[in-house]
Structure formats: C-alpha cells, structure tokens
C-alpha positions in Angstrom: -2.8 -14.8 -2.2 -4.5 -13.5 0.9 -1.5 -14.4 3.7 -3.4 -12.2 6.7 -7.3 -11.8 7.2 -8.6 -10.2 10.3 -12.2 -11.2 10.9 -15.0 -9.4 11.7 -12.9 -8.7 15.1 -14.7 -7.3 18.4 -12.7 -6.1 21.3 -13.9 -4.0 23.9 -12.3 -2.5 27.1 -14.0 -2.1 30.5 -17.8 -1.5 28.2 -15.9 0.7 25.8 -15.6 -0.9 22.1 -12.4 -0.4 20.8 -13.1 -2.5 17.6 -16.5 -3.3 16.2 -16.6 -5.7 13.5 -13.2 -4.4 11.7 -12.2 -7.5 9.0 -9.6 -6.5 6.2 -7.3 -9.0 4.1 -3.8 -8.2 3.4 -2.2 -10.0 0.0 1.4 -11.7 0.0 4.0 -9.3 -1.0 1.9 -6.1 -0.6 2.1 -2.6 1.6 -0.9 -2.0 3.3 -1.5 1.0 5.2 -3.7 1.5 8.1 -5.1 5.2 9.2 -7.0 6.7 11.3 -7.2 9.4 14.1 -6.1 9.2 17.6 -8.1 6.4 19.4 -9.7 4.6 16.2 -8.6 1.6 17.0 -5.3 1.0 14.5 -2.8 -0.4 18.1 -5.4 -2.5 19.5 -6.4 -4.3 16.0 -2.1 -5.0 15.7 -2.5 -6.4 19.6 -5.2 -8.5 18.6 -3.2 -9.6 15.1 -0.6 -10.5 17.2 -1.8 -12.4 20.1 -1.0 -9.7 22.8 -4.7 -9.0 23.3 -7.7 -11.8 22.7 -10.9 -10.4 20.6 -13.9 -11.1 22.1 -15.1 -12.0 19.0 -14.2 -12.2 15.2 -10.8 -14.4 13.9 -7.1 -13.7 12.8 -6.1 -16.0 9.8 -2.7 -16.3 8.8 -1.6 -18.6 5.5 -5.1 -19.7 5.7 -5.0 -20.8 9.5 -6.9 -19.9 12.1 -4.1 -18.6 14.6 -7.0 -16.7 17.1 -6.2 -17.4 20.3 -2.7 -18.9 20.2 0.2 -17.4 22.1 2.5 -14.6 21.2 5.4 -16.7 20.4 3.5 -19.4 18.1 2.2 -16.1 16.0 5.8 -15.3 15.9 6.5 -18.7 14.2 3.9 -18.9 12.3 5.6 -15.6 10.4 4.4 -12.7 11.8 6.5 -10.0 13.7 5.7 -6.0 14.6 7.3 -3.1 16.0 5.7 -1.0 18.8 4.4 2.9 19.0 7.1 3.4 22.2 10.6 2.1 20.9 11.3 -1.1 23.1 15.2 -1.6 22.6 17.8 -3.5 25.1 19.6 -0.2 25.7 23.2 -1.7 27.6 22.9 -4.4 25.2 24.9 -4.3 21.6 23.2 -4.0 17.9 23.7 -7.4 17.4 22.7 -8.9 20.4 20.0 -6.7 19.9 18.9 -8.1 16.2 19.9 -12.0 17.6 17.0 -11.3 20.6 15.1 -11.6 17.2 16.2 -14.9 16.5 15.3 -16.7 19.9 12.4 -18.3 18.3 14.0 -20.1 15.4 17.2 -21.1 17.3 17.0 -25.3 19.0 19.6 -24.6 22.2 17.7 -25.4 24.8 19.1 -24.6 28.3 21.7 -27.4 28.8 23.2 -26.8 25.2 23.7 -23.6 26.4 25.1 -23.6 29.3 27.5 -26.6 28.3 28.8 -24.8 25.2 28.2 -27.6 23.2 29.3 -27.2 19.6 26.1 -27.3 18.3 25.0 -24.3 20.4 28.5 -22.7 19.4 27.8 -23.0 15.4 23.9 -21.8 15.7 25.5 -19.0 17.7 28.1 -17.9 15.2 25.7 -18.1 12.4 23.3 -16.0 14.4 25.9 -13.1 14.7 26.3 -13.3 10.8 22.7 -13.4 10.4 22.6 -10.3 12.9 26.0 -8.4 10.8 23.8 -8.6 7.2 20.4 -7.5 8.9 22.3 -4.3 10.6 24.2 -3.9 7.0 20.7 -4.3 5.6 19.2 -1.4 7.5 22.3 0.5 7.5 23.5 0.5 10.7 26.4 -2.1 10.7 28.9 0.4 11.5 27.3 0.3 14.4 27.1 -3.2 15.3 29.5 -3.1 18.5 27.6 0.0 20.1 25.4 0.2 22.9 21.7 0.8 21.4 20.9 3.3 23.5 23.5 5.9 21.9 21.2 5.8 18.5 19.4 8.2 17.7 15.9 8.5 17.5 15.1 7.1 13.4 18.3 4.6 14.1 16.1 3.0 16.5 13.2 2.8 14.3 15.6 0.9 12.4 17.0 -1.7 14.6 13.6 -2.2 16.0 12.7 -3.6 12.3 16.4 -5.3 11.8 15.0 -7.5 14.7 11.5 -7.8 13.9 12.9 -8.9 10.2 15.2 -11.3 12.6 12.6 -13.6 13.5 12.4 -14.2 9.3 9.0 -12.8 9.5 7.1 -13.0 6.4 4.8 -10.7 7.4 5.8 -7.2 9.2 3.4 -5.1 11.4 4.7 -2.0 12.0 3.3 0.5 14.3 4.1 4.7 13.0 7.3 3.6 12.0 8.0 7.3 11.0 6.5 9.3 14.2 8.8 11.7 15.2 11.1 11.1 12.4 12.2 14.9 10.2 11.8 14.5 6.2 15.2 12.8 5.8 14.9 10.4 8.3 11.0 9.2 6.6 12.5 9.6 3.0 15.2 6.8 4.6 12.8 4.6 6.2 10.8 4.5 2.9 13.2 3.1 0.9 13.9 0.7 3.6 10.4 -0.6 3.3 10.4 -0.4 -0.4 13.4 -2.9 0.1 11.5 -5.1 2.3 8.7 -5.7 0.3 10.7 -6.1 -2.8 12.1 -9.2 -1.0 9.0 -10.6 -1.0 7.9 -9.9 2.3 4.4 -8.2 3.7 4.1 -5.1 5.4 1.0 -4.0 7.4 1.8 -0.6 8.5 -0.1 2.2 11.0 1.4 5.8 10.2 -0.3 9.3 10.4 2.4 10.5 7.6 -0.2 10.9 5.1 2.5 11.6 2.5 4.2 8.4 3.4 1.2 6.3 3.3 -0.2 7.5 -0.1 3.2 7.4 -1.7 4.0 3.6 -0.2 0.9 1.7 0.0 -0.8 0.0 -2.8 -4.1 -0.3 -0.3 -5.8 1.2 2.5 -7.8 1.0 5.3 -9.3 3.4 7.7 -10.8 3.2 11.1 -12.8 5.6 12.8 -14.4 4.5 16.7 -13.0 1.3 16.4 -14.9 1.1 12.9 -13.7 0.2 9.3 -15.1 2.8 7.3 -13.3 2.4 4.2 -10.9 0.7 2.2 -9.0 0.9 -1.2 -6.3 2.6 -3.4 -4.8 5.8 -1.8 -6.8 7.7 -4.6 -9.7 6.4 -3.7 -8.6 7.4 0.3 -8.2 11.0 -0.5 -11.9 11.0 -1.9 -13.9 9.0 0.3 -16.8 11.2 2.0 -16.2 9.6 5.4 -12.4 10.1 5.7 -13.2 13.4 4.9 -15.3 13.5 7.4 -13.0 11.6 10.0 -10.1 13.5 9.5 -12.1 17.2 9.7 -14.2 16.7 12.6 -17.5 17.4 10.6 -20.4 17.2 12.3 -22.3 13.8 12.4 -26.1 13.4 11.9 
C-alpha cells in the first residue's frame, strides 16, 4: 500500500527550478532513502511534502488524499511529521516538555481548560508526560528526561528531535540527514533506532549523504540531481546506475 505519493511536483524560486517534475511513491512500512548532491532538490521536495512550501505545480497524496495545499498542522494530523537539517530544539525547556511540544496537535484543551486546570486538562496532561517518559525511554534518553535540552550533545539531539516528531503519532516520518555530523557510533545508534521505528510499523522517508547508511537501511531509492529525479530503485541498482555515477563524479555532461 502506497501511504505517500509526491506528484509530478514543480517548484521554483525567484526563476530558478528547484524541482522539475520529481513524483516518487513511498509504501506503508518501508525505508526510503532520498540522495542527491548539495542543491538537488532533497529539502525543498520534504518542504513541499509537508506544507511549509506550496509547489507550483504537481500534488502530495497521503493515504490516498490529496493533502496539496493544506496547512502545516492539518499534514501533521493527517500522519506526517519530519525533522529539520539545523536541529530546532527548545533549549531552557526540559526532555519532556520537549517530546509533549509533539503532542499539541492531538491533545483537546483548548485555552480555558487550560488555564482553569480543569480535570480533564489535568488527566490529558499527565498522560502526556507518560507518553513523553516511554518516547525518551524509546530513544534512549530517559535518563535524561529532567534536563535542560540544550546540555545534549550533538547525536542526543538528533534523537529527541525524532522522540518528538514520533510524538505527534506520526505514521509517516520525514527525516532530514538524520546522521550529519554524527562519528560511526553515534550513526551505528541512530540506525538501529530507525530499524526500531519501522519495525513498529511506521514509514520513514529519509534524506542522508551517509552512503553507507543509506544502502545498508533502505529497501528503495531515489536520487535527484538539479531538482530532477534521475533514478530510482534497490540500493544495488543505485550503486550501478550510469547517471548517479555521473552525479556524484562530476563527469562532464553532453
């Protein structure tokens, strides 16, 4: 079952074509890895998957709904979360209150709850702090959970970043070089993090330039070049392909 289709998606900036007819399906359950060199086109097609930038042309189908040209937050309840190149973390704020940020979409207090205390707002709250305790155990940071986020380290970011994305009980996750600037442990770590996500069912889409990572996690492919698709398949089938070749080695084009 295809749960995220992006197509035939156009976006350009200021005359400059960023993406030029890029479509790509994504089946439930899968890891699917998107490459490509510096300026291809991999952040902006995640902006347009997620409502922060509208194509000019082309559609983003989720479940088998058109969701093009809805708002951030109504992607975010229709299922589908990401993390960002540039960690964006509440720094003075807590792990937890961190991870329950995640949650603001799914939670009913409106305003007046909140600010009266009522107990309905009281009992979503405290389930929201044990919903925020097994996503930080998940990820392996409850230890932390008390702690200011900015005292993590670099990869321990990474983390909580997808401990919250995971918090808005995303069903499909979008993350952004979850690995960049990560040594071997801290990738070896993160991919059997991921490995755990997806055994629970739930759908990564992931941008990396670990090449190792990619070809060891992914069951599928794609790779853009000038903000084109120019190919897809099995990481074997990657290594191969004439054009990546050619993408990745700067060869000369006729």
């Amino acid at each position: 079952m295809e749960v995220l289709k992006l197509v035939n998606i156009c976006k350009s900036f200021g005359g400059v074509s960023a993406l030029n007819g890029v479509s790509l399906s994504v089946k439930k359950g899968e890891i699917y890895g998107i490459i490509g060199p510096n300026g291809a086109g991999k952040t902006t097609l995640f902006n347009v998957a997620t409502a922060s930038v509208r194509p000019d042309s082309g559609n983003v189908v989720v479940n088998d709904e058109d969701i093009t040209g809805l708002p951030p937050h109504a992607v975010t309840k229709r299922g589908m979360a990401r993390t960002f190149q540039n960690i964006r973390l509440f720094n003075r704020m807590t792990l937890q209150e961190n991870v329950m940020v995640g949650m603001h979409c799914r939670t009913g207090s409106g305003v007046l709850r909140s600010v009266l205390r009522t107990s309905g707002q009281r009992s979503e709250e405290r389930e929201a702090k044990i919903r925020a305790m097994e996503l930080l155990d998940f990820v392996g940071l409850s230890k932390y959970f008390g702690k200011k986020a900015g005292i993590l380290s670099y990869g321990q970011q990474r983390k909580l970043e997808i401990a919250r994305a995971l918090a808005t009980s995303a069903s499909i996750l979008l993350l952004d070089e979850p690995v960049a600037g990560m040594n071997e442990s801290e990738t070896e770590d993160v991919y059997h993090l991921l490995t755990a996500i997806a055994y629970r069912g739930i759908t990564i889409v992931l941008i990396e330039h670990d090449m190792g990572l990619v070809m060891n996690l992914c069951g599928r492919v794609a790779v853009l070049d000038f903000g084109e698709l120019i190919a897809a398949g099995t990481p074997s089938e990657i290594k191969v392909h004439p054009l990546v070749i050619e993408a990745y080695l700067g060869s000369e084009r006729g």
